[in-house]
VEXTORKE-355908 format. One record per residue: residue number from 1; residue in one letter; chain; x, y, z of N, C-alpha, C in turn. Coordinates in steps of 0.001 Angstrom, whole numbers, plus 500000, padded with zeros to 6 digits. Layout:
N
NUM|A|A|X|Y|Z|X|Y|Z|X|Y|Z
...
end
This chain:
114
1|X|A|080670|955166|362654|081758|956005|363112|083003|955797|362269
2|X|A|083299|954948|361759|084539|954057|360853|084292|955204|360271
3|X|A|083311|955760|359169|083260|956618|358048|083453|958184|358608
4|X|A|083062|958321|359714|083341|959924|360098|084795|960044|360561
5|X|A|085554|958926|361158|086924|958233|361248|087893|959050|360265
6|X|A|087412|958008|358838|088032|958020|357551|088114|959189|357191
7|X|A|087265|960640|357558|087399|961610|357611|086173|962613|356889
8|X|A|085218|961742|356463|083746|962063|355795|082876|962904|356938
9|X|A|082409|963867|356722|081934|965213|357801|080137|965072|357340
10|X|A|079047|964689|358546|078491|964136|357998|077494|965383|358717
11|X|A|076566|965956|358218|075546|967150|358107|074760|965982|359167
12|X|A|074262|967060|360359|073246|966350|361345|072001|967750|361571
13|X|A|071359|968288|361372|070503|968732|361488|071183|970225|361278
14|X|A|071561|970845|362783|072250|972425|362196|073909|972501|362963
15|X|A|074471|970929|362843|075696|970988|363086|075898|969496|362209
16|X|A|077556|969249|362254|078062|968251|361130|078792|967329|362059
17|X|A|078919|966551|362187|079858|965829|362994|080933|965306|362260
18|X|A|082205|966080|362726|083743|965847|362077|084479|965129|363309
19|X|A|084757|963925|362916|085881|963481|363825|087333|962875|363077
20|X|A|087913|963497|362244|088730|962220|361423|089618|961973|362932
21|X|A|089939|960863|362323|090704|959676|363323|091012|958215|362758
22|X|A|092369|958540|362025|092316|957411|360895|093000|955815|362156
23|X|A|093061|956408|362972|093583|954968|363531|092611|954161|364092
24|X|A|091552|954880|364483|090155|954086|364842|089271|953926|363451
25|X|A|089488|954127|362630|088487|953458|361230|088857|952523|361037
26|X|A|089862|951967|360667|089978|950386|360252|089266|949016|361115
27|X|A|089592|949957|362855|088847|948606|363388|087428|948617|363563
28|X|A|087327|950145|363811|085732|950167|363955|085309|949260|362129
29|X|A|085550|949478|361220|085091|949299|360016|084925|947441|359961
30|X|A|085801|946934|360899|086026|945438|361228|084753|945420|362122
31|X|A|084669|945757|363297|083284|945594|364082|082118|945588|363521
32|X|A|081909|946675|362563|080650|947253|361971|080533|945754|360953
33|X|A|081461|945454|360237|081628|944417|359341|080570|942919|360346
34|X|A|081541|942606|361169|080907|941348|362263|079941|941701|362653
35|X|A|079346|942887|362976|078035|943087|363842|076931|943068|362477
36|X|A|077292|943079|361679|076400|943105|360181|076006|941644|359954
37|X|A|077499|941025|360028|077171|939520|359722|075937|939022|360856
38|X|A|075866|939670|361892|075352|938806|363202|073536|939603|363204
39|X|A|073890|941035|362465|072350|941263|362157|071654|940503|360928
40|X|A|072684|940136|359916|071846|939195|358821|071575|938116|359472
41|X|A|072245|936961|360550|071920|935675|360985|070227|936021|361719
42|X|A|070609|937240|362430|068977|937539|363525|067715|937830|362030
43|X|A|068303|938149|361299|066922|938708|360337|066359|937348|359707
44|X|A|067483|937009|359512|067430|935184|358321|066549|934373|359584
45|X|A|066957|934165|360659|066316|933510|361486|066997|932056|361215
46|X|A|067869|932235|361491|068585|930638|361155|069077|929883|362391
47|X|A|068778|928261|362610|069134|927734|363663|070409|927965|364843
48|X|A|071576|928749|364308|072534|928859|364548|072474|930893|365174
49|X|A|071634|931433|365078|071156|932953|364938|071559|933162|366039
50|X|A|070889|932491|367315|072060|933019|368757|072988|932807|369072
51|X|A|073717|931715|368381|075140|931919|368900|075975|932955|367970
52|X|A|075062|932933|367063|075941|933812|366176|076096|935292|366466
53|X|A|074756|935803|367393|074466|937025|367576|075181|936817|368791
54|X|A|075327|935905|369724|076155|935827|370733|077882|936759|371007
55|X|A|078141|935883|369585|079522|935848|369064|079819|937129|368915
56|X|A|078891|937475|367932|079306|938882|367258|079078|940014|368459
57|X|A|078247|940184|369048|077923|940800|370236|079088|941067|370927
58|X|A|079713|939930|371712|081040|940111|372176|082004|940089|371585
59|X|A|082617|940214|369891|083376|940505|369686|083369|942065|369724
60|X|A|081948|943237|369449|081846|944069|369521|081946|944554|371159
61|X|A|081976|944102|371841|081710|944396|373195|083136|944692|373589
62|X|A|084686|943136|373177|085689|943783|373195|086150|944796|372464
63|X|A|085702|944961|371268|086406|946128|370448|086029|947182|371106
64|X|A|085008|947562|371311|084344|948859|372149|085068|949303|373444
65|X|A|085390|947971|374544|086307|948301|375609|087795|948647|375460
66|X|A|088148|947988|374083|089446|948167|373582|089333|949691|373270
67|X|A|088870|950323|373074|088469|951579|371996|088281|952350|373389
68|X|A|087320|952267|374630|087298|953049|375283|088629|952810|376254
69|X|A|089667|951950|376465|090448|952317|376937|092276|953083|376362
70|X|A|091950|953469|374865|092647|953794|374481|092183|955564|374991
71|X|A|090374|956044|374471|090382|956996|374571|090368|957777|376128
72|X|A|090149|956977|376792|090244|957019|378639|091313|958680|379013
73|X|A|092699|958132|378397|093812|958699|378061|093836|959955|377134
74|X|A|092710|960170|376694|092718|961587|375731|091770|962861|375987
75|X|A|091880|963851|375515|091210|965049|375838|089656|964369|374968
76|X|A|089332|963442|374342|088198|963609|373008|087381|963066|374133
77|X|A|086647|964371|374738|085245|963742|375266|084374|963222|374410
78|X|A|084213|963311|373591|082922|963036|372437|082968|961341|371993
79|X|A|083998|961282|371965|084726|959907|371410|084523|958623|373169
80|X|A|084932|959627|374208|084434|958756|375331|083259|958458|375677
81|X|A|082065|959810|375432|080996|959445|375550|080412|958401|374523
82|X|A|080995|958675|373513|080387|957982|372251|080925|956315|372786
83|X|A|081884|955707|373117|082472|954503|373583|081291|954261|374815
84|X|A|080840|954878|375233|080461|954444|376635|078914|954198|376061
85|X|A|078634|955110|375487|077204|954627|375148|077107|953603|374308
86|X|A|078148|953452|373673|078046|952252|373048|078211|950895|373304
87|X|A|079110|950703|374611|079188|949784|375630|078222|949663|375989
88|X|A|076907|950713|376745|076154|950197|377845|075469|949754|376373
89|X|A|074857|949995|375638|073851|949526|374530|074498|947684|373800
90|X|A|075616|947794|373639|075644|946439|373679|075446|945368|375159
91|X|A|076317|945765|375995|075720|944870|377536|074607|944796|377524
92|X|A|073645|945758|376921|071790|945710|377081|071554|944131|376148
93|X|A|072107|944560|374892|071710|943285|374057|072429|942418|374574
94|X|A|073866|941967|375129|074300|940981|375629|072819|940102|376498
95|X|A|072599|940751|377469|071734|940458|378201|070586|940248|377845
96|X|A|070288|940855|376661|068856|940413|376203|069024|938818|375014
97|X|A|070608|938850|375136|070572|937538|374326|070726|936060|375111
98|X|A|071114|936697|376436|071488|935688|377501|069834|935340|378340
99|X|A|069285|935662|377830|067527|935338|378566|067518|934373|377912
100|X|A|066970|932961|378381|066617|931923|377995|065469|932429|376900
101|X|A|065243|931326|376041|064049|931723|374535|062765|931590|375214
102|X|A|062033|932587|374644|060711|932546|375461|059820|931280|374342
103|X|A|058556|931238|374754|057607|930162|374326|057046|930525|372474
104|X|A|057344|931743|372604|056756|932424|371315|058339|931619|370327
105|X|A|059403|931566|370914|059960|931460|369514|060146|929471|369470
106|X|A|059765|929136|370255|059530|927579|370261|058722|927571|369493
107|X|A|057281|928330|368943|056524|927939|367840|056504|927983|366992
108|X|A|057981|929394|366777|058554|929077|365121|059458|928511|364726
109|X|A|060268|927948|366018|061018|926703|365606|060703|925589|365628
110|X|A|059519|925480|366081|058859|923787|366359|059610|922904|367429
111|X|A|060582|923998|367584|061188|922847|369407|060589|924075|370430
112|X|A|060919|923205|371645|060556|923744|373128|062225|924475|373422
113|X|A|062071|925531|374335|063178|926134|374324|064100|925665|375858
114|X|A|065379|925578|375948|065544|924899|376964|067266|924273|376631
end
């Protein structure tokens, strides 16, 4: 979204989605940035991978609430729906990161999870 923000009109099948909105690109472009770092830790598989995906998770989780309560206040339905779905989809992964580790990934870390 940072890039459709910045004002780039991006062809979606038989409509384009234009939103410029230069005051929400910089931070979205910061989120997208941290949530990148926190998808390379999950791919690398590195000892430190859930807290890191933890981290990044909820820093995206506040930016997103920050973001939907600015647009709360505006006519841009598109921009609210778009905030909201993007909220419930991170709380999903919040929660799927807050499940204790199942038995499968104790065997590729060689510890018991716990």
């Amino acid at each position: 979204m940072s890039v459709i923000h910045f004002g780039v009109d991006i062809p979606v099948g038989f409509t384009t989605i234009s939103d410029p909105f230069a005051g929400a690109a910089p931070p979205e472009a910061v989120i997208s940035g941290v949530m990148a770092v926190g998808a390379t830790a999950v791919f690398t598989r590195r000892t430190t991978t859930r807290r890191v995906a933890l981290g990044t998770t909820l820093f995206a989780l506040l930016g997103t609430a920050y973001g939907l309560t600015i647009t709360l206040d505006s006519t841009r339905t598109g921009d609210l729906a778009y905030h909201l779905g993007i909220l419930a989809t991170l709380l999903a992964i919040l929660g799927l990161l807050l499940v204790p580790a199942r038995r499968a990934d104790a065997r590729v870390t060689g510890r018991e999870p716990g």
